[in-house]
N, C-alpha and C positions, 0 to 999 in steps of 0.2 A: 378333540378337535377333528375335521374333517372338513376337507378344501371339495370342494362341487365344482367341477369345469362347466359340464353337459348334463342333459336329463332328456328323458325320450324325448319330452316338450320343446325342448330346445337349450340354448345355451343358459346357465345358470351364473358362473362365472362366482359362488361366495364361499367365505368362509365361517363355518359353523363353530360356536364354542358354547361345548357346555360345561357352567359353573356348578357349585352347591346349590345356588338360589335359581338359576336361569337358563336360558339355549336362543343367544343370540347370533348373527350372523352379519358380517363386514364382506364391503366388496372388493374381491380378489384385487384386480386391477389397480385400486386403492393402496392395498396393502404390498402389492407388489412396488409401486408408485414411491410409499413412503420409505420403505425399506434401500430406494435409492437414492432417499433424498431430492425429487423430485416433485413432491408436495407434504404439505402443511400436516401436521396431528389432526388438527381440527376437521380437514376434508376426510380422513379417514373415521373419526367417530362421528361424524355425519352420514355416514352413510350405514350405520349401526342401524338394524332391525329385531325389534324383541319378538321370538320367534313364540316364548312362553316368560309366565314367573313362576315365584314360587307357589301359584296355587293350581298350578295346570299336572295334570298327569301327561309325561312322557313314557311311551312305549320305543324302544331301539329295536334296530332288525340291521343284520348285513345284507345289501341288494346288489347285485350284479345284472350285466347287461351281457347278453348275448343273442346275436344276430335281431337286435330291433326290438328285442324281449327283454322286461324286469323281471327277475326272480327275487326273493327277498324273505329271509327266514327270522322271524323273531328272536331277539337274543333274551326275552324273558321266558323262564317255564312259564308252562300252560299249567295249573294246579290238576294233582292226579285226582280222577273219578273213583270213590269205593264202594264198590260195589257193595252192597246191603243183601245178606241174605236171610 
């Protein structure tokens, strides 16, 4: 899981979960909402976005933000190259 406030683009405000099957996303404020009883289940999986399924490839990377800048390094190996001689 991983809560998105911000994004260079602007405010993002979700939260992401990724399953065995999926990588879907709910909105914060939703979820902040239900947690204090404040609204309904229902308005909260309403607002669910299927981000992928099970037939979509997902790549992960850790991304950080400094001074205005994304940097972002893949958490998959890259397969090594052998050389042939």
């Amino acid at each position: 899981m991983s809560a998105i406030g911000e994004t260079i683009r602007g405010i993002f405000n979700r939260l992401i979960v990724h399953t065995d099957s999926a990588v879907v996303s709910y909105s914060l404020e939703l979820l902040a909402r239900r947690a204090l009883e404040q609204t309904e289940s229902e308005m909260l999986d309403a607002s669910k976005e299927d981000i992928s399924n099970s037939e979509s490839n997902i790549t992960f990377c850790k991304c950080i933000q400094i001074g205005g800048r994304a940097l972002g390094k893949s958490l998959v190996p890259r397969p090594q190259l052998r050389a042939t001689s």
